[in-house]
NUFI-141165 format. One record per residue: residue number from 1; residue in one letter; x negated, y, z negated of N, C-alpha, C in turn. Coordinates in steps of 0.05 Angstrom, whole numbers, plus 5000, padded with zeros to 4 digits. Each point is the difference from the previous one (the first is absolute). Layout:
N
+-----+---------+------+------+------+-------+-------+-------+------+------+------+
! num ! residuo ! n.c1 ! n.c2 ! n.c3 ! ca.c1 ! ca.c2 ! ca.c3 ! c.c1 ! c.c2 ! c.c3 !
+-----+---------+------+------+------+-------+-------+-------+------+------+------+
! NUM !       a !    X !    Y !    Z !     X !     Y !     Z !    X !    Y !    Z !
...
+-----+---------+------+------+------+-------+-------+-------+------+------+------+
! end
This chain:
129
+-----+---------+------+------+------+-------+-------+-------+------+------+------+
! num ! residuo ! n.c1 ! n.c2 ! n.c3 ! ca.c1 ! ca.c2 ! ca.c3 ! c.c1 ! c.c2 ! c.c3 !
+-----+---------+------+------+------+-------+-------+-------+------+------+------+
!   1 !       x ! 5783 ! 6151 ! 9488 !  5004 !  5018 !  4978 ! 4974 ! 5016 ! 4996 !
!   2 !       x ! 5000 ! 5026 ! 4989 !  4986 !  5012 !  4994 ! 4989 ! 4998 ! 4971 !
!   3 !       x ! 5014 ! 4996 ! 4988 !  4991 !  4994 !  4966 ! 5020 ! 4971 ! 4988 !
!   4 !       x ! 4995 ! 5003 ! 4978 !  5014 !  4979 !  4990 ! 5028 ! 5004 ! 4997 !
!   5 !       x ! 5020 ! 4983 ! 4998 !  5032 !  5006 !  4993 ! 5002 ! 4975 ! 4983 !
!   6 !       x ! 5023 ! 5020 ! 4971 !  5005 !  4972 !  4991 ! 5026 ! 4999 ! 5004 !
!   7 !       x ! 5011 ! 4967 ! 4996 !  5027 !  4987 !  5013 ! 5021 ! 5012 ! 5002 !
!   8 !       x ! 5000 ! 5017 ! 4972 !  5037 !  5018 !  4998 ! 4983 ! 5029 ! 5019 !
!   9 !       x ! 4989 ! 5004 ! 5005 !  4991 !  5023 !  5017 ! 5003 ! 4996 ! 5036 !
!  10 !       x ! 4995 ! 4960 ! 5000 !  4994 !  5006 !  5032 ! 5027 ! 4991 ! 5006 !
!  11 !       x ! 5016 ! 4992 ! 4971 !  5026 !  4982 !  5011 ! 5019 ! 5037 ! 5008 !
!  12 !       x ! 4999 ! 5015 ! 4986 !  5006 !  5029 !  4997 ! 4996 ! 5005 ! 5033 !
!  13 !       x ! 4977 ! 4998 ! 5003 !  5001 !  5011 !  5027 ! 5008 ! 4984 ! 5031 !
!  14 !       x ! 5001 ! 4972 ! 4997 !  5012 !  4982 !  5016 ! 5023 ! 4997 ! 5009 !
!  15 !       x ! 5021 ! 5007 ! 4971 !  5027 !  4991 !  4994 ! 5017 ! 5020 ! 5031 !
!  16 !       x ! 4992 ! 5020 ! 5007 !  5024 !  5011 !  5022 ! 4990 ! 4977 ! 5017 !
!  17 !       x ! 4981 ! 4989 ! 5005 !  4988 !  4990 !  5033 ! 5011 ! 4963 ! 4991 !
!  18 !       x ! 5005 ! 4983 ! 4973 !  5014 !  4981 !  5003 ! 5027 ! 5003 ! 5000 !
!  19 !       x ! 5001 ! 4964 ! 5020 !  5021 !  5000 !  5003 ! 5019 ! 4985 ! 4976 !
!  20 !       x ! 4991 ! 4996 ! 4981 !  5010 !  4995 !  4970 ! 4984 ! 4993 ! 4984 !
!  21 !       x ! 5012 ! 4997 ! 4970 !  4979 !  5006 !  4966 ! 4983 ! 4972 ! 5006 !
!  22 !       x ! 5018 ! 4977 ! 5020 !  4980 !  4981 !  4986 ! 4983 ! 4994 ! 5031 !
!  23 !       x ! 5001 ! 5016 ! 5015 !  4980 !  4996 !  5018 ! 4972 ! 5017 ! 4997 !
!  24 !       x ! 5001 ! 5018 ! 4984 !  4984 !  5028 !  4984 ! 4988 ! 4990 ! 4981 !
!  25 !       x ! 5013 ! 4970 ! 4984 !  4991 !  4989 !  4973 ! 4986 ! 4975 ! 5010 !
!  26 !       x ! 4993 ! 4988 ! 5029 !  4995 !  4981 !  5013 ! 4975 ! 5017 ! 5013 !
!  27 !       x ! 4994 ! 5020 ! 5001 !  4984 !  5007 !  5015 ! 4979 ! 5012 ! 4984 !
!  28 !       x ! 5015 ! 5014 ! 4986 !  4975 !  5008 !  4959 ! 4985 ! 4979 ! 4997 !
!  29 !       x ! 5025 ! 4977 ! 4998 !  4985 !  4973 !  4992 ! 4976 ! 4986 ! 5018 !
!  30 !       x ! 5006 ! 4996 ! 5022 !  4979 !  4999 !  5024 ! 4972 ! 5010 ! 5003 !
!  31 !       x ! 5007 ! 5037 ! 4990 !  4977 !  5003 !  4994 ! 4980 ! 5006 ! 4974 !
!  32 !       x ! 5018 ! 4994 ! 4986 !  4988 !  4995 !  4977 ! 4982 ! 4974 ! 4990 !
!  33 !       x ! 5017 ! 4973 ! 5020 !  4980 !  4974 !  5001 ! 4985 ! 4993 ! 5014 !
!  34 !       x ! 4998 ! 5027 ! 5012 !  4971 !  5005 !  5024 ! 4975 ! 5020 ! 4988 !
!  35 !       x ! 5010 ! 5002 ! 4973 !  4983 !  5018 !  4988 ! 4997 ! 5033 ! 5011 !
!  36 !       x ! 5019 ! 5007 ! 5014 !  5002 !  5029 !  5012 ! 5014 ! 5020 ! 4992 !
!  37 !       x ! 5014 ! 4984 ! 4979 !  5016 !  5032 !  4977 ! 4986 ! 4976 ! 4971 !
!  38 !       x ! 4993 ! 5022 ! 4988 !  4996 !  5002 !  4971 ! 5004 ! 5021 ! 4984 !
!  39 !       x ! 5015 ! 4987 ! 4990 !  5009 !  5021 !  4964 ! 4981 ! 5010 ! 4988 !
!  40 !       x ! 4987 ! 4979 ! 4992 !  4964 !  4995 !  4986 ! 4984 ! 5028 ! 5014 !
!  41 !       x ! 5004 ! 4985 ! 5021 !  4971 !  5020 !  5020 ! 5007 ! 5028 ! 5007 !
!  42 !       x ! 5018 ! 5009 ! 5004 !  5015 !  5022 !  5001 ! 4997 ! 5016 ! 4976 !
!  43 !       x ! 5004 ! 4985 ! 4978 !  5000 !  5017 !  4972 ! 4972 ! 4998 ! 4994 !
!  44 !       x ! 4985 ! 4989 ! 5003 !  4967 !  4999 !  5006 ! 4991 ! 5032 ! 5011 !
!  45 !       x ! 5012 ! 4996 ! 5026 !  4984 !  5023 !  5019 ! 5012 ! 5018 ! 4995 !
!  46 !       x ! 5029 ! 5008 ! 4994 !  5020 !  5023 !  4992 ! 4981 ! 5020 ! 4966 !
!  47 !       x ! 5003 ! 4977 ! 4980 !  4981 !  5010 !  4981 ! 4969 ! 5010 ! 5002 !
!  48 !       x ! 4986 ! 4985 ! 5014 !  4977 !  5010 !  5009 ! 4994 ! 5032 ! 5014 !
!  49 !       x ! 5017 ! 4993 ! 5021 !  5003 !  5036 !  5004 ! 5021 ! 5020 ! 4992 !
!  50 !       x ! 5025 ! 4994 ! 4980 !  5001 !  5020 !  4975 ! 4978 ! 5005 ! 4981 !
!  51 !       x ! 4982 ! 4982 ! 4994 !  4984 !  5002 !  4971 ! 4968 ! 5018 ! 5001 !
!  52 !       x ! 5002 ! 5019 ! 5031 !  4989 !  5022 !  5005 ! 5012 ! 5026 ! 4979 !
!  53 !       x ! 5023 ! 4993 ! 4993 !  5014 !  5026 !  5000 ! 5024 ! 4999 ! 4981 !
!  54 !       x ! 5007 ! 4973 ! 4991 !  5015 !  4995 !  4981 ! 4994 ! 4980 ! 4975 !
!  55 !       x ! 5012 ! 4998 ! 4983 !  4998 !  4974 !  4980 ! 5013 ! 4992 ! 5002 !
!  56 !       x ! 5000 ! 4976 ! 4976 !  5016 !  4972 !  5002 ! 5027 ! 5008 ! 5000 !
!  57 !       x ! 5009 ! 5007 ! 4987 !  5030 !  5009 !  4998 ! 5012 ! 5005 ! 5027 !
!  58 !       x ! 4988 ! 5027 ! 5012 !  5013 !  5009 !  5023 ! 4999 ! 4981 ! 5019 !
!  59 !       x ! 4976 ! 4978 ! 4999 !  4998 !  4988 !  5020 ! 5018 ! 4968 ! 4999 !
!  60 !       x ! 5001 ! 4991 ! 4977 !  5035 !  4988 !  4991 ! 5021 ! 5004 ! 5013 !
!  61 !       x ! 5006 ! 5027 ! 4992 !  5020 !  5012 !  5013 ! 5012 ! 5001 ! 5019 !
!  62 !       x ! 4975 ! 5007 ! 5023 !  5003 !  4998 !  5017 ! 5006 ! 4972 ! 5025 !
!  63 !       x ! 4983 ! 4980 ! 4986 !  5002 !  4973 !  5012 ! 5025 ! 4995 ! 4996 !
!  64 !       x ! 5014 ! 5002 ! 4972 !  5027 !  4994 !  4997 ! 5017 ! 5009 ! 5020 !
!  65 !       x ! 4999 ! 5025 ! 5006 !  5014 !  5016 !  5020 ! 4997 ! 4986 ! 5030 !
!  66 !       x ! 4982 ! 4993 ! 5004 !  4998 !  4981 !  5023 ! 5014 ! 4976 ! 4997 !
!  67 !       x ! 5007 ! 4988 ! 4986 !  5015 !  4974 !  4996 ! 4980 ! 4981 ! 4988 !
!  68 !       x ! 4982 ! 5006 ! 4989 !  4981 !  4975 !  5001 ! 5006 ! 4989 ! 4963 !
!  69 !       x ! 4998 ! 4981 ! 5001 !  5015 !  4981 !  4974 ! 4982 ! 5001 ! 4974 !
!  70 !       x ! 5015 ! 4997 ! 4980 !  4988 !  5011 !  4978 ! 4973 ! 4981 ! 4987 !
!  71 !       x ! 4996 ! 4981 ! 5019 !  4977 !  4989 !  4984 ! 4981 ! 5004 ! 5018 !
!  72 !       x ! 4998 ! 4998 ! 5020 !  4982 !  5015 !  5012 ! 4986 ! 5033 ! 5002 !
!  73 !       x ! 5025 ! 5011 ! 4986 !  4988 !  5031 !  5001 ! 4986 ! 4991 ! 4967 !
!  74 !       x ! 5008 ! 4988 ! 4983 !  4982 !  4992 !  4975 ! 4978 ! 4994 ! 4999 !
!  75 !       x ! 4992 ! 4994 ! 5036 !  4971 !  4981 !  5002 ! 4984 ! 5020 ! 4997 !
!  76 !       x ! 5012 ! 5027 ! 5020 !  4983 !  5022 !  4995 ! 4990 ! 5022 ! 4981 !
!  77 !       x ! 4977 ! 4995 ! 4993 !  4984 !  5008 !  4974 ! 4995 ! 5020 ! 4997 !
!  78 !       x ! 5000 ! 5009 ! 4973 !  4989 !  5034 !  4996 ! 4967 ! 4996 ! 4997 !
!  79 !       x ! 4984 ! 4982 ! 5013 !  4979 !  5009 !  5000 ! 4989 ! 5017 ! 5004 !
!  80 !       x ! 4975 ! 5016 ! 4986 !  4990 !  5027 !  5011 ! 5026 ! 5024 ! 5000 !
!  81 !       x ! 5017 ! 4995 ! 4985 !  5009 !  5024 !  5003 ! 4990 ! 5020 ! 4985 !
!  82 !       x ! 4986 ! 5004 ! 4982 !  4983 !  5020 !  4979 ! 4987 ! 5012 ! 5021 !
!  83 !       x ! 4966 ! 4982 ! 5022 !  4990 !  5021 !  5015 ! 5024 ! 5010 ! 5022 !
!  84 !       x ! 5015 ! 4992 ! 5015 !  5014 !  5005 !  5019 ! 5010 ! 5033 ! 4987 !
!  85 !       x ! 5009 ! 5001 ! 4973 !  5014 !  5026 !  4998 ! 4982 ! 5019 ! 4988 !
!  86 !       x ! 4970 ! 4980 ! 4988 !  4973 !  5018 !  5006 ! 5007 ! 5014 ! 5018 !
!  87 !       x ! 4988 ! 4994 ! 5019 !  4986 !  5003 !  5036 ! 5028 ! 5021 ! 5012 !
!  88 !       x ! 5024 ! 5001 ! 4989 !  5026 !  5008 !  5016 ! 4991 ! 5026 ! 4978 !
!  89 !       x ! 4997 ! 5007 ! 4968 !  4999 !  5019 !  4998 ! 4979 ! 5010 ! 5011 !
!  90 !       x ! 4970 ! 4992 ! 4999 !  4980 !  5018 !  5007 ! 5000 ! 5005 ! 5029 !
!  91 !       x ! 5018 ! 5000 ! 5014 !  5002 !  5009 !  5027 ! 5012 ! 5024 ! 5002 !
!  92 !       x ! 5032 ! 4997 ! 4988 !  5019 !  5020 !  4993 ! 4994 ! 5017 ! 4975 !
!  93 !       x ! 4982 ! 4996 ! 4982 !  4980 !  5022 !  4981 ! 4979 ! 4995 ! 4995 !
!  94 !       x ! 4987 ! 5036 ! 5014 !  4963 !  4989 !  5001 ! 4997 ! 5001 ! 4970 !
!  95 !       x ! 5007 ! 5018 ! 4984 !  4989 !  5016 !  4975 ! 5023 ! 4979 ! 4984 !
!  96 !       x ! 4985 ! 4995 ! 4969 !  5006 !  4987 !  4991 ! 5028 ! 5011 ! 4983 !
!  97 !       x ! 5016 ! 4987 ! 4984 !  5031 !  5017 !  4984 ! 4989 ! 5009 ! 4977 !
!  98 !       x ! 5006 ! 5030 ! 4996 !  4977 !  5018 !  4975 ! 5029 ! 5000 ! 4984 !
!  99 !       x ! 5021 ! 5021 ! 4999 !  5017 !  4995 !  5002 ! 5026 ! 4980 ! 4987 !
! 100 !       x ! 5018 ! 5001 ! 4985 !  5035 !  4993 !  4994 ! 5009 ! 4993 ! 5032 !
! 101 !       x ! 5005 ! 5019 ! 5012 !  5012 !  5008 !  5024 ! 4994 ! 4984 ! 5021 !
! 102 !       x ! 4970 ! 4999 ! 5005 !  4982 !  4987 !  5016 ! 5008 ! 4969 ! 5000 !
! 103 !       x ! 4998 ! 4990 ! 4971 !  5002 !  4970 !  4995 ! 5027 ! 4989 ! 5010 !
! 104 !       x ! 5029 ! 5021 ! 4983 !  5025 !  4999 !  5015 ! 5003 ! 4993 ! 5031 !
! 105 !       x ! 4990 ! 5019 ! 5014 !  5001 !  5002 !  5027 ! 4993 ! 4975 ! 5014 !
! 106 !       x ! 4976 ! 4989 ! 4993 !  4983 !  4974 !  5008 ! 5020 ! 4977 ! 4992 !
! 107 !       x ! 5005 ! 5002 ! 4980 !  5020 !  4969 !  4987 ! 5019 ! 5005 ! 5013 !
! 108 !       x ! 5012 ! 5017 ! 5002 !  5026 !  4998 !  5027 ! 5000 ! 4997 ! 5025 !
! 109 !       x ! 4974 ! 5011 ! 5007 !  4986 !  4988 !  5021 ! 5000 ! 4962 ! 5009 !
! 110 !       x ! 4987 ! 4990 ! 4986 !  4996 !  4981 !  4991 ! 5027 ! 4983 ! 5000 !
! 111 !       x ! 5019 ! 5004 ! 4980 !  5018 !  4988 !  5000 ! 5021 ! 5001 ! 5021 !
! 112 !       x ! 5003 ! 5021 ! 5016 !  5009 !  5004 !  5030 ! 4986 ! 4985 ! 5022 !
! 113 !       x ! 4981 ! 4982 ! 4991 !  4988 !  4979 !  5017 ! 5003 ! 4974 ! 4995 !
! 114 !       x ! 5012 ! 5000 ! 4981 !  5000 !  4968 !  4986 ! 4987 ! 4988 ! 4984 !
! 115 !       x ! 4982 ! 5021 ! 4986 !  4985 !  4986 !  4985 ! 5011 ! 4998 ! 4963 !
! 116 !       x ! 4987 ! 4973 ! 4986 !  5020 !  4995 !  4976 ! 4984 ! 5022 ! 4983 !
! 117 !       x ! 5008 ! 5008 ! 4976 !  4995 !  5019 !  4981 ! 4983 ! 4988 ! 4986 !
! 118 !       x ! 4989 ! 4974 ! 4992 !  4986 !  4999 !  4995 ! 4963 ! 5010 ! 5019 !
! 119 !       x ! 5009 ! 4999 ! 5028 !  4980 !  5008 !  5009 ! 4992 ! 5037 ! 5007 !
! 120 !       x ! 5024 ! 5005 ! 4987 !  5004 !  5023 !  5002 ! 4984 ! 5018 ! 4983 !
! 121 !       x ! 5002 ! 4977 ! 4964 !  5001 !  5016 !  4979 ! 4973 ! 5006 ! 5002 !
! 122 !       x ! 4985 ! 4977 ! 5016 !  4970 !  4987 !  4993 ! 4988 ! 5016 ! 5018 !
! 123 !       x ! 5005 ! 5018 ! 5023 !  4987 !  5012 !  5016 ! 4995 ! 5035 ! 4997 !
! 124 !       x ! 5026 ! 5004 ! 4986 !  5016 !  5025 !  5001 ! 4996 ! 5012 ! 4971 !
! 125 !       x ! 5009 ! 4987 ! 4983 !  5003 !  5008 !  4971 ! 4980 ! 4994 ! 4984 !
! 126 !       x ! 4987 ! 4974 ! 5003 !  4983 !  4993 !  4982 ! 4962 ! 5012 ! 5018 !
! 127 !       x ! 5005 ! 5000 ! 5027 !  4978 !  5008 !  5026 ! 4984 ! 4977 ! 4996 !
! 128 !       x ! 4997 ! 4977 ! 4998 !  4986 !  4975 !  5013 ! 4988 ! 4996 ! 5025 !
! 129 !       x ! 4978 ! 5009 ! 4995 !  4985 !  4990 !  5035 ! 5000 ! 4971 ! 4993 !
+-----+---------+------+------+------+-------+-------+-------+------+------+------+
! end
């Protein structure tokens, strides 16, 4: 493999090539007690490289969308999401929001990435370095 897969992802892509559900559910299992699919580790590395470019939310979302189970995508933390949407605005605006319009634009910005409103309010509305 090239990156990580998690289980309902690699079972997704296995299922035409078994020859039935419980030879597909014998073989997840296999390598799962070989430590070679993880849920965990997958939603590890999956979040890590969304959290260039997204927040917690989007990046929720997305794990869910992959199949990966609801307490494990819970493991994954909104830490740092305040600088993360720092660092995402001051890339995408050099000059600071003078501006109604400006601030608008940015919070929707923002929230089109996943990030919660509270980190929104605190960056955008209130301007907290």
């Amino acid at each position: 493999m090239r990156r990580e897969h998690s289980g309902a992802e690699l079972a997704r892509k296995l299922a035409p090539y078994a020859d039935s559900a419980e030879s597909l559910a014998q073989v997840l299992e296999e390598l799962a007690s070989r430590k070679q699919l993880s849920d965990e580790r997958y939603a590890e590395a999956r979040a890590h490289g969304l959290a260039r470019k997204y927040g917690a939310a989007k990046i929720r979302q997305d794990l869910k969308a992959h199949g990966v189970a609801d307490a494990v995508v819970d493991r994954v933390s909104a830490e740092g999401e305040l600088e993360r949407a720092r660092s995402i605005l001051e890339k995408k605006y050099r000059q600071p929001a003078t501006t109604r319009e400006d601030k608008a634009r940015r919070a929707r910005f923002l929230q089109g990435r996943g990030f919660s409103l509270d980190v929104i309010h605190r960056l955008v509305l209130r301007g907290e370095d």
